[in-house]
C-alpha positions, 0 to 999 in steps of 0.5 A, a space after each residue: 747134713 752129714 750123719 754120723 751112725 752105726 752101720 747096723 741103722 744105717 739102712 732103717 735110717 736110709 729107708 726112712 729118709 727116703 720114704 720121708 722125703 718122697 711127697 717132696 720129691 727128694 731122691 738120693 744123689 751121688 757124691 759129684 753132685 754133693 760137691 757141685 752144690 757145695 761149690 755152686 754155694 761158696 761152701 768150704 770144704 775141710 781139707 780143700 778150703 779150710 785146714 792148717 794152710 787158709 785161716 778162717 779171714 781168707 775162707 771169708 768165715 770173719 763172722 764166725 771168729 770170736 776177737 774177745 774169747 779167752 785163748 785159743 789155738 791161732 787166735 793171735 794170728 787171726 787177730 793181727 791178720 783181722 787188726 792190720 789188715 793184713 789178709 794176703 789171699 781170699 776165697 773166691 768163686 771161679 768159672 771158665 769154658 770149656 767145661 774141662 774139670 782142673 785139678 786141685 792145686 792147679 794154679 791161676 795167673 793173672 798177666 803172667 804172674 802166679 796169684 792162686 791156686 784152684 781148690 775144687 773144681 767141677 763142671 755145672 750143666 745149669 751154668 754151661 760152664 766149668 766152676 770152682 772155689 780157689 784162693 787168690 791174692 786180695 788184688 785179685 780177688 774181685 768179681 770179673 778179674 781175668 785170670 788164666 790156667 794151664 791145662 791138658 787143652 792149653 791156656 784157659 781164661 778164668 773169672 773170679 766170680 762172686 759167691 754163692 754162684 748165680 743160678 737162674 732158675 727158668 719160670 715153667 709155666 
């Protein structure tokens, strides 16, 4: 949750969070954290993912998307995209060795053609890999395709992978 509070309540607030939270172990994290968890979860983020350049069929967000409300901004558009079939680019999941952290915008190819772009990038020490969210063209956008990247250590292999990333969980005991 993000919580939007005045600055005066904002260390009771934090205080008592703290201190509700301690039987269960929780303890406070820092924003890399916050968005490894977010990409480890296939979470849009405004901004990267979600704004004026992706509407919500690409994000894969079609369920939160009202076809028969009244008139709203961008509703025609999302509904010829949703009627023809017409969804160009999707958002999916993407992991690759070395655990490098790309820059965002930074392009994918797929047999030397461009097909998308990386949108958040980080590095997840429970997957041992680098991971990321990203747009890619429909024929492209399915979990195992092999793209590739350019980096500062040269060209990388990519795969698409399927969201919310899978995690396991070692049994201790």
């Amino acid at each position: 949750y993000d919580l939007i509070i005045s600055a005066h309540h904002a260390p009771y607030i934090w205080e008592e969070l703290l201190h509700k939270g301690e039987t269960e172990g929780i303890q406070p994290v820092g924003l890399q954290t916050l968005e490894l968890v977010r990409i480890e979860n296939g979470v849009p983020s405004f901004g990267k993912e979600l704004g004026e350049k992706f509407n919500p069929l690409e994000a894969g967000l079609s369920e939160f998307v009202s076809f028969n409300k009244g008139c709203y901004i961008g509703q025609e558009v999302v509904t010829r995209l949703d009627t023809y079939m017409k969804v160009q680019k999707h958002l999916v999941g993407l992991s690759w060795e070395p655990t490098c952290v790309p820059a965002s915008n930074t392009d994918l190819f797929h047999l030397g053609t461009k097909v998308g772009q990386i949108t958040s990038a980080a590095t997840s020490m429970r997957l041992n890999k680098g991971i990321g969210l990203g747009y890619v063209k429909g024929a492209q956008a399915q979990p195992g395709i092999q793209l590739t990247m350019l980096s500062s250590v040269g060209e990388i292999s990519v795969r698409v992978e399927e969201l919310p990333f899978r995690i396991s969980i070692p049994n201790i005991g």
